[in-house]
Backbone as CSV, one residue per row, in Angstrom:
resi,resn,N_x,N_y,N_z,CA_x,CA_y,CA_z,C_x,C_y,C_z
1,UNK,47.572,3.481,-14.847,46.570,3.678,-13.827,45.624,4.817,-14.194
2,UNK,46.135,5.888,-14.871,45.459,6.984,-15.460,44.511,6.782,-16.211
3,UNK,44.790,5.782,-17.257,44.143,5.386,-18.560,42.922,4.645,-17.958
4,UNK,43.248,3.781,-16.814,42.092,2.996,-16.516,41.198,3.955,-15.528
5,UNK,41.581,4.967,-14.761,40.510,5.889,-14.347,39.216,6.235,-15.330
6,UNK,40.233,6.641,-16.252,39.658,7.325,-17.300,38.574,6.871,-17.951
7,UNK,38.505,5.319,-18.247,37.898,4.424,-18.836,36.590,5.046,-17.824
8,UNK,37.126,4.126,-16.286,35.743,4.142,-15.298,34.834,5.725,-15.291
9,UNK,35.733,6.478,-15.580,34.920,7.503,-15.073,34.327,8.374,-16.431
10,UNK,35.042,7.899,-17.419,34.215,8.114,-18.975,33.012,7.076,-19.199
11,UNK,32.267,5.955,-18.628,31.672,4.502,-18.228,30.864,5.737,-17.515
12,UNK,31.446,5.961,-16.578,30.041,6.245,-15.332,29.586,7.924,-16.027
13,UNK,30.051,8.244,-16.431,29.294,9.589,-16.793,28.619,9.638,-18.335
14,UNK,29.065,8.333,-18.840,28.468,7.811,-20.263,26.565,7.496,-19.371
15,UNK,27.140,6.740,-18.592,25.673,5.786,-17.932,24.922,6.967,-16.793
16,UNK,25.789,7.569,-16.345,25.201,9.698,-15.774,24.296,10.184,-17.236
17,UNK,24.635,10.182,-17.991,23.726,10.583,-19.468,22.531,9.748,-19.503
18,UNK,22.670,8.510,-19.615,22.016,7.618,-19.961,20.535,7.697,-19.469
19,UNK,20.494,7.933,-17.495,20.000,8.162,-16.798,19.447,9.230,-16.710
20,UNK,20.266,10.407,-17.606,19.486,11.693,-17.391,18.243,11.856,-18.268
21,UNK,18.668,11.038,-19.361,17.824,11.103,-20.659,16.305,10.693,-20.789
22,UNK,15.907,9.999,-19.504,14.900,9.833,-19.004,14.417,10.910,-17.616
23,UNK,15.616,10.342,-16.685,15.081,11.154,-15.240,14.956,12.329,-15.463
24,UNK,15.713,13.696,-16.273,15.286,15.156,-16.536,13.534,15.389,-16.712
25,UNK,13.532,14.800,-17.836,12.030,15.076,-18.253,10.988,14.607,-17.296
26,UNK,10.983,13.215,-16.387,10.385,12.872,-15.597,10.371,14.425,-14.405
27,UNK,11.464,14.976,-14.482,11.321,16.426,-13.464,11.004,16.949,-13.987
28,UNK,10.983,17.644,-14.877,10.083,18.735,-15.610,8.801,18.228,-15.822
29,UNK,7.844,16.941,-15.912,7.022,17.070,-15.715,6.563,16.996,-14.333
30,UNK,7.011,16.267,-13.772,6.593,16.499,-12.085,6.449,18.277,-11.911
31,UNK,7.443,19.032,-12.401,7.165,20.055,-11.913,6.083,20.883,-12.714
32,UNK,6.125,20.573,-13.961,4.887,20.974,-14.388,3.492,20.882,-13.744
33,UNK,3.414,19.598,-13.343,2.368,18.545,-13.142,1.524,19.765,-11.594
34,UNK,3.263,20.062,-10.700,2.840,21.179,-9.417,2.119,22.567,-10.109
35,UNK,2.888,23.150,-10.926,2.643,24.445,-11.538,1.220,24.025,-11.589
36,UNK,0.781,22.986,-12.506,-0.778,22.883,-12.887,-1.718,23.146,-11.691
37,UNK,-1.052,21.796,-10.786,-2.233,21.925,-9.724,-2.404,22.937,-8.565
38,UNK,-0.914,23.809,-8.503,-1.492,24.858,-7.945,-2.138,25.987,-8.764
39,UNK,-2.387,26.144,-9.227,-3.061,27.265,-10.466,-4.561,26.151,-10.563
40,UNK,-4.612,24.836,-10.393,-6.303,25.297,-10.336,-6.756,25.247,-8.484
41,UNK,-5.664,25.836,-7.331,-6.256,26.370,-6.008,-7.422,27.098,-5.689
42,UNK,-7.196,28.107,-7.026,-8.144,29.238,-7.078,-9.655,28.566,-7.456
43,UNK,-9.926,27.497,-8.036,-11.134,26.965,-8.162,-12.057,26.515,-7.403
44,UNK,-12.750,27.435,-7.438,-13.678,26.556,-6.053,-15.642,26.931,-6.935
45,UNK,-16.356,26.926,-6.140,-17.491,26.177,-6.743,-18.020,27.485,-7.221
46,UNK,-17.752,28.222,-7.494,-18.008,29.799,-8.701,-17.248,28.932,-9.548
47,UNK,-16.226,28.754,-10.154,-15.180,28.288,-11.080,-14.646,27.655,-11.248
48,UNK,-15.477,26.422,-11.140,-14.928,24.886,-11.402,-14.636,24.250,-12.649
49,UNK,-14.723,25.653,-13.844,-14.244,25.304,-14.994,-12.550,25.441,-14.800
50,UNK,-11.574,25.918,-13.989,-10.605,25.993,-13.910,-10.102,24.644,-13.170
51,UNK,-10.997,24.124,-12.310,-10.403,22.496,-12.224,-10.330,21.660,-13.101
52,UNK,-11.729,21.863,-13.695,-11.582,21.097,-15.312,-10.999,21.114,-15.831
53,UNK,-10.284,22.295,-16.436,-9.180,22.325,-17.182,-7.824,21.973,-16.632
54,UNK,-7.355,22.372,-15.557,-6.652,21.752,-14.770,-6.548,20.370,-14.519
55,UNK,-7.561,19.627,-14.736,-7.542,17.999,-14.633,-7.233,17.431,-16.008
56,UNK,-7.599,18.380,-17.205,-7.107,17.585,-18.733,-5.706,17.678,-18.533
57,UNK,-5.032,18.765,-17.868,-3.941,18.773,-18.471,-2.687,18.054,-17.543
58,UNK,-3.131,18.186,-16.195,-2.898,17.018,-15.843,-2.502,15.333,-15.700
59,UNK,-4.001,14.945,-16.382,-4.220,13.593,-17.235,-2.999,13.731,-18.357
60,UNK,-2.741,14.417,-18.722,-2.115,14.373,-20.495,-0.441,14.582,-19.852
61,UNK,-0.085,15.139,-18.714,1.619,15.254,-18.271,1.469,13.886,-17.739
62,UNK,0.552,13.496,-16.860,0.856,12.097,-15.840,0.795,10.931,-17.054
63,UNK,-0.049,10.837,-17.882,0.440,9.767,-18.493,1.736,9.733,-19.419
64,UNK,2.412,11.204,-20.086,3.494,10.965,-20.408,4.432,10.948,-19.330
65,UNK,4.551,11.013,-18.400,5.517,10.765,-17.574,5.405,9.408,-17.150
66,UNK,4.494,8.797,-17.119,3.786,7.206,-17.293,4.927,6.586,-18.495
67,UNK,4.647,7.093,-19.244,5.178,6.122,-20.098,6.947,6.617,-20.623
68,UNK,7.149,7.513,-19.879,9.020,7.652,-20.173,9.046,6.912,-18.612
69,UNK,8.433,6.853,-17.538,9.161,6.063,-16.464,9.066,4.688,-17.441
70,UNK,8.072,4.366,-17.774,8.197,2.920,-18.112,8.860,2.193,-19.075
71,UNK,9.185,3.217,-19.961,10.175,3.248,-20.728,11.436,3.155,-20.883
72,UNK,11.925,3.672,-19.865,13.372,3.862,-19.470,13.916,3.687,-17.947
73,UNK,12.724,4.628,-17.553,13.284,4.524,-15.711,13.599,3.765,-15.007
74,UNK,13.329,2.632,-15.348,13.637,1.098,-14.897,15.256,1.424,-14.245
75,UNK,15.846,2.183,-15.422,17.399,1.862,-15.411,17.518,2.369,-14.072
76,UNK,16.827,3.285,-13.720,17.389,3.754,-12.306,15.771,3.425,-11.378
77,UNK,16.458,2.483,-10.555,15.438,1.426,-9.769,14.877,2.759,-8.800
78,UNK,15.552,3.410,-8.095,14.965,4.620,-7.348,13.834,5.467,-7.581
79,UNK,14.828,6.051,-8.547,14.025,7.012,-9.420,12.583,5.715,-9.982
80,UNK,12.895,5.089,-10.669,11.569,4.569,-11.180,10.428,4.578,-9.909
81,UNK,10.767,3.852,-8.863,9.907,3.547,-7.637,9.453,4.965,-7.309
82,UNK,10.056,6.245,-7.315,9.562,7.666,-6.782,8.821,7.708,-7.495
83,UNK,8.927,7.542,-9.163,8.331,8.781,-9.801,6.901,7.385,-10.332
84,UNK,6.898,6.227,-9.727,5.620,5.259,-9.332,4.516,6.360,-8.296
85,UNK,5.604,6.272,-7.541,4.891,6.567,-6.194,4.175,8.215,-6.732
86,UNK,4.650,8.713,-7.552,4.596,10.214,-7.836,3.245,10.172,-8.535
87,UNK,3.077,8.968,-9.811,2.125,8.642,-10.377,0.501,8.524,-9.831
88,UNK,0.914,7.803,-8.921,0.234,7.023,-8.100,-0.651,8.250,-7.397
89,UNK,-0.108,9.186,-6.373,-0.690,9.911,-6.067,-1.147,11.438,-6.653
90,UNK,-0.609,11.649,-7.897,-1.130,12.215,-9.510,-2.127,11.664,-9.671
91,UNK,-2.553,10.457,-9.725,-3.985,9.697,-10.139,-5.138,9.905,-8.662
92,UNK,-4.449,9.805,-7.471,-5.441,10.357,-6.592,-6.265,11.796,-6.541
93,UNK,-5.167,12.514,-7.063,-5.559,13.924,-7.006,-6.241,14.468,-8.179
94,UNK,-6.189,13.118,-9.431,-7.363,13.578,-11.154,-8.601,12.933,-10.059
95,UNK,-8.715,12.186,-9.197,-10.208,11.348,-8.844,-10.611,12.108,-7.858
96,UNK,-9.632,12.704,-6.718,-10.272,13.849,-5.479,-10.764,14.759,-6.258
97,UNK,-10.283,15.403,-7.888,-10.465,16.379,-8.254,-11.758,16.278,-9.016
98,UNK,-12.321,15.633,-9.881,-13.486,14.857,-10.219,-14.168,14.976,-9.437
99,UNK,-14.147,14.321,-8.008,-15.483,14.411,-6.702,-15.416,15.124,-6.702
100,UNK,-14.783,16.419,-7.255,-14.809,17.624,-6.238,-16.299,18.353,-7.225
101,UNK,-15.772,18.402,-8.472,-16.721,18.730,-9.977,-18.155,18.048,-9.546
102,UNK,-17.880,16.515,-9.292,-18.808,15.664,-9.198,-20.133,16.269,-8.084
103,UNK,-19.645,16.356,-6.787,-20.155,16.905,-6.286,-20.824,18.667,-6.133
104,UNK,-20.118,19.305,-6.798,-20.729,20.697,-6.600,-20.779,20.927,-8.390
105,UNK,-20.840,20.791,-9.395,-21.701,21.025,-10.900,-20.994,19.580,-11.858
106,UNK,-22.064,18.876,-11.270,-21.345,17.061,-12.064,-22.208,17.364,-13.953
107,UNK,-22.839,18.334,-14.164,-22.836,18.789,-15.960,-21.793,18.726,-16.294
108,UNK,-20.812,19.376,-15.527,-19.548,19.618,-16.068,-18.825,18.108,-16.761
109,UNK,-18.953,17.208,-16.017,-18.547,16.073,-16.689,-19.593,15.342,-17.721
110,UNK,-20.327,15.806,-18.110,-20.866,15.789,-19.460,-19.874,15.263,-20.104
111,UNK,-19.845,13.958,-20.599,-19.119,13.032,-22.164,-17.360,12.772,-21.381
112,UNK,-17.290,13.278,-20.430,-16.112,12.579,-19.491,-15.838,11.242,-19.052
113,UNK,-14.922,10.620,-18.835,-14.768,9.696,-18.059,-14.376,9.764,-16.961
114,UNK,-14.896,8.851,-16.063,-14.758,9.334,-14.423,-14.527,7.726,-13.666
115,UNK,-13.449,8.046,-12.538,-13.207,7.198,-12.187,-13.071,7.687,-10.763
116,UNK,-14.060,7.108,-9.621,-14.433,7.849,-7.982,-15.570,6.857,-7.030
117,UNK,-15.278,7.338,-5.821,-15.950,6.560,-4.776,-17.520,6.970,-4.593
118,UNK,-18.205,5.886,-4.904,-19.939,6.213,-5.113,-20.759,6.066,-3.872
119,UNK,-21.198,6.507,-3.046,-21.951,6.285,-2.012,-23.208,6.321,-2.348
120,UNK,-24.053,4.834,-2.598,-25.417,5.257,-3.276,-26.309,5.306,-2.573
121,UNK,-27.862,5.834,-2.617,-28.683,5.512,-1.506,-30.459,5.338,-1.673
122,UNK,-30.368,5.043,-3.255,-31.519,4.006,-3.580,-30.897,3.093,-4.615
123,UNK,-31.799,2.366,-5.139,-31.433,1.146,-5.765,-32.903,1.427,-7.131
124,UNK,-32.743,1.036,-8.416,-34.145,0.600,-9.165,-33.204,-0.173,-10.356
125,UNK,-34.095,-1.597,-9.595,-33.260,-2.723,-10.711,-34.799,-3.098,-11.457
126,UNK,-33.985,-3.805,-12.642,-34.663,-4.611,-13.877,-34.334,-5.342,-13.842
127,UNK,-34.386,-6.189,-14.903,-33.953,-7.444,-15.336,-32.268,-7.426,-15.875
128,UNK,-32.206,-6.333,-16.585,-30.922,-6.246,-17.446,-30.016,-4.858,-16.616
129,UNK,-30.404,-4.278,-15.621,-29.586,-3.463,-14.937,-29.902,-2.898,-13.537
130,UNK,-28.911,-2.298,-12.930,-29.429,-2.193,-11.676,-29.368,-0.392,-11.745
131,UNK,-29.949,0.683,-11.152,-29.458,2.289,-11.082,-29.132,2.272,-9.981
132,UNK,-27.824,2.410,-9.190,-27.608,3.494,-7.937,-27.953,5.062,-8.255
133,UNK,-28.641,5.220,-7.004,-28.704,6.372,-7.238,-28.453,7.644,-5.991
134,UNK,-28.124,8.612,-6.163,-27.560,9.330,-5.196,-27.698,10.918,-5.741
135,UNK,-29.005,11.436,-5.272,-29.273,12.889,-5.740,-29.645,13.127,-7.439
136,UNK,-29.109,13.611,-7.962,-29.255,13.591,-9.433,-28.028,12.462,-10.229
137,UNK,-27.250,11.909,-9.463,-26.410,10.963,-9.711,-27.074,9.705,-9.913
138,UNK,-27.462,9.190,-11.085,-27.523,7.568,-11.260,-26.077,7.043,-12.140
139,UNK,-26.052,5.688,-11.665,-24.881,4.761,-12.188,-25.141,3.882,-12.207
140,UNK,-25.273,3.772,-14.008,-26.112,2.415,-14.168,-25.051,1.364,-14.194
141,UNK,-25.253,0.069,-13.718,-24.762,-1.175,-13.464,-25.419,-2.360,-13.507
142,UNK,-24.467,-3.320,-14.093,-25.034,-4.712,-13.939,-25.708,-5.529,-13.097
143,UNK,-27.023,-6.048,-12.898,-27.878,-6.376,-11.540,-26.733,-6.864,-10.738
144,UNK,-26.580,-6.867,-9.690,-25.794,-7.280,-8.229,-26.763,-6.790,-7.387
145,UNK,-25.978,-7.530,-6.226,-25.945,-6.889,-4.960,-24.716,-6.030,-4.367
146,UNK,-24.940,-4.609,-4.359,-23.812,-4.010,-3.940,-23.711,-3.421,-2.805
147,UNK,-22.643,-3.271,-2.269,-22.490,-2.577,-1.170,-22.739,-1.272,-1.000
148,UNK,-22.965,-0.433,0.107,-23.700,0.670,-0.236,-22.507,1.975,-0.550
149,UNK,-20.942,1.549,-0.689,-20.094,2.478,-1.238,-19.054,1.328,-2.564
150,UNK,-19.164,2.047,-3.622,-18.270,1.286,-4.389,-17.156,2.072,-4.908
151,UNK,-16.427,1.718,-5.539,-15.729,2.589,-6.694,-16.154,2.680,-8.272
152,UNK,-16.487,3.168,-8.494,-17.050,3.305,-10.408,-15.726,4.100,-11.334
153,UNK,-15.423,3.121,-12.197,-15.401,3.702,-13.615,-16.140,3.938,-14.612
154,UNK,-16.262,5.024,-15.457,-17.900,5.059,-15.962,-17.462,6.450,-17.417
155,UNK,-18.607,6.265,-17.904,-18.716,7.172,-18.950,-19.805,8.254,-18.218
156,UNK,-19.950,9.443,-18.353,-20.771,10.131,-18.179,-21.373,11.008,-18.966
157,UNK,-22.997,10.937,-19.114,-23.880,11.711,-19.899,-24.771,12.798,-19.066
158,UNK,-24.719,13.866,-19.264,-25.803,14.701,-18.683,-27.320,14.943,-18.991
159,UNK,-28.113,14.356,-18.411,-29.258,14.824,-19.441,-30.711,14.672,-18.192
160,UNK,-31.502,15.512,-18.798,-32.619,15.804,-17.746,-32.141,16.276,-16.345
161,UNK,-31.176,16.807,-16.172,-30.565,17.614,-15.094,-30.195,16.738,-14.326
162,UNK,-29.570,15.145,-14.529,-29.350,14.278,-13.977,-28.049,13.921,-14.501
163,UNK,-26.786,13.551,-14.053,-25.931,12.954,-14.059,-25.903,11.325,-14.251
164,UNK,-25.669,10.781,-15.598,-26.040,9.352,-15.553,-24.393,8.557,-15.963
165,UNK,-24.042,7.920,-15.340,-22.787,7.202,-15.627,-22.908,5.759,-15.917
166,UNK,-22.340,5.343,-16.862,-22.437,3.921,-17.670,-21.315,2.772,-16.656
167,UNK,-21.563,2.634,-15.994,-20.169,2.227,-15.418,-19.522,0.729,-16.403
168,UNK,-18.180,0.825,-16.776,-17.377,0.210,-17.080,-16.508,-0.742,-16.462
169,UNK,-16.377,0.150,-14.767,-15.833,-1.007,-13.767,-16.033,-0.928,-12.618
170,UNK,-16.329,-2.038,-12.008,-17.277,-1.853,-10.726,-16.325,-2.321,-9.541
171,UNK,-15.959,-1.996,-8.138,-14.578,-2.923,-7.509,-15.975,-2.611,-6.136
172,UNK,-15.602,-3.263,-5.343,-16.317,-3.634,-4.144,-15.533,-2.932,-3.153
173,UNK,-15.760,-2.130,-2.212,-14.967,-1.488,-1.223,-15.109,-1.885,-0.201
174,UNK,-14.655,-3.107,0.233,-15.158,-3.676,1.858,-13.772,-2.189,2.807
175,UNK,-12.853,-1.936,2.052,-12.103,-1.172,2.937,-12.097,0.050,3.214
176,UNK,-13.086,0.823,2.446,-13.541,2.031,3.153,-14.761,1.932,4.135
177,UNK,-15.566,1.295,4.136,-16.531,1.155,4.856,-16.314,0.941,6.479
């Protein structure tokens, strides 16, 4: 009866390892991921180079923690679904953090990629593109008809004191409106 304890409980702390070998690091970056974003608190629109930097490094923990959940975390169905959910709102807080740049010194995203909610409020189409435009913000896009808030993925160039974004992906927001 001893011997077969032994088995089970040498089994479950074999598969206790197994589990850690992923879920540890998934905590250490989560907690990294906090350390980061409270340290760029102090940023506000004097020093929005400290969000910036705060958002690379960010981007660079959330996607490795991206890819050891997906990698492994599976094994533990919980944990995988948290540290989803953990992801998930990690990616809200690189795009709140962006509007935030976007809106009070959008130079800063000069040669960035940006992914955020566009509220536009002229239009100058061509043949081959359409500009939203919104203050020194244009986002150039494929002729449509769009709604007057979208979501953009986009490349961004700074130039003539204008913010110009290439957009890459365009989604329709009937649900913020």
């Amino acid at each position: 009866m001893a011997s077969r304890w032994k088995i089970v409980l040498g089994t479950a702390l074999s598969f206790m390892a197994v589990l850690g070998i992923f879920t540890f690091p998934l905590f250490i970056l989560e907690e990294a991921t906090q350390m980061t974003v409270w340290g760029t608190w102090q940023a506000d629109r004097n020093n929005l180079y400290i969000l910036k930097e705060g958002i690379r490094v960010v981007e660079k923990l959330n996607a490795t923690s991206k890819a050891i959940n997906n990698i492994g975390g599976w094994l533990h169905p919980l944990s995988f679904l948290s540290y989803r959910g953990w992801h998930q709102a990690t990616d809200f807080w690189i795009m709140a953090s962006k509007t935030k740049i976007l809106a009070l010194d959008p130079r800063l995203l000069d040669g960035q990629e940006i992914h955020f909610l566009f509220e536009w409020k002229t239009e100058e189409r061509t043949a081959t593109e359409s500009r939203l435009i919104n203050g020194n913000i244009i986002v150039t896009a494929p002729p449509g008809n769009y709604p007057s808030l979208i979501e953009i993925q986009g490349a961004c160039r700074w130039k003539d004191n204008r913010l110009f974004i290439t957009s890459a992906h365009i989604s329709m927001t009937e649900n913020y409106n």
